[in-house]
C-alpha positions in Angstrom: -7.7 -3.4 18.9 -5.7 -2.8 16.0 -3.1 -5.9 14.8 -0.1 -5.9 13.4 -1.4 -6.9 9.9 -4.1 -4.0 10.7 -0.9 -2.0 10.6 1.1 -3.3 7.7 -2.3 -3.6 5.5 -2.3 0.5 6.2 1.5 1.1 5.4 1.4 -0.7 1.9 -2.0 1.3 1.1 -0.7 4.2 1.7 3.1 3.8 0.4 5.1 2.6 -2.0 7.7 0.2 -1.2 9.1 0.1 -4.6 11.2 3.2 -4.9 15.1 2.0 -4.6 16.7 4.9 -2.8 20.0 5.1 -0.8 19.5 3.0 2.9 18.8 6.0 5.0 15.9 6.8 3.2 14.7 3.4 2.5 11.5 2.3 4.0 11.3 -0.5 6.8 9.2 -2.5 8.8 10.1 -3.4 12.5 9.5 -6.0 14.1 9.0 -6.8 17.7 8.6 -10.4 17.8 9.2 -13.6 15.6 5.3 -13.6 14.7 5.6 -10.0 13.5 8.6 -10.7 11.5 7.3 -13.7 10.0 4.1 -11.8 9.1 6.1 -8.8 7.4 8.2 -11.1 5.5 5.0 -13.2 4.1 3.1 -9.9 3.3 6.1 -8.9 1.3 6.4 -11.9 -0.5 2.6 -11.4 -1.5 3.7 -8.2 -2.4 6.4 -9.3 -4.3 4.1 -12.4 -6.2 1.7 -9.6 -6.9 3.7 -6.7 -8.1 6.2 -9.0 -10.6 7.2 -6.1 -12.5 8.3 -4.5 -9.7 11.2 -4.8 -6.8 9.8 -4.4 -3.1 12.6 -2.4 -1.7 11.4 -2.1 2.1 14.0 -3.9 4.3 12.2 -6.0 8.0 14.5 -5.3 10.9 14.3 -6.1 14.4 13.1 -2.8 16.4 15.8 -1.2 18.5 15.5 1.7 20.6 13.8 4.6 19.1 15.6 8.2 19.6 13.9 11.4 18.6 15.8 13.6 15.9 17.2 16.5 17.1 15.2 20.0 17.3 16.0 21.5 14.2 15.2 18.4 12.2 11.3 18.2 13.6 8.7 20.0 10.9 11.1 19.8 8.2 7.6 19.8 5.6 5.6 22.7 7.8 9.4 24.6 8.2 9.3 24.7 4.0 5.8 25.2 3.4 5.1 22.4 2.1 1.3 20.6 2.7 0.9 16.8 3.0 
């Protein structure tokens, strides 16, 4: 079974959370319950002791319905040619 932490040790391996962009764009963790909340808020304060030079910039939010983009924004990269 994976965990939540499973899950959030995976997302700061593989990203960034550093970058400030505009909010669209900004990365996020959501949350479904207070345990998960409290655990993405601690992990980014470890983050944050860690990476002093540095300003985490990856907001926690409660998770609210999820609604699929529409149609001509699926396979923006493949659409462009571009490889991840």
């Amino acid at each position: 079974m994976i965990t939540f932490e499973d899950i959030l040790d995976e997302w700061f391996r593989m990203h960034a959370p550093f970058a400030k962009r505009p909010t669209q764009y900004r990365s996020a963790i959501f949350y479904l319950n207070k345990d998960q909340k409290d655990t993405a808020t601690e992990t980014i304060a470890a983050m944050k002791q860690m990476c002093r030079d540095l300003t985490v910039c990856s907001d926690v939010q409660a998770a609210t319905p999820f609604y699929q983009a529409e149609k001509y924004h699926q396979d923006y990269l493949k659409k462009r040619g571009i490889r991840h």
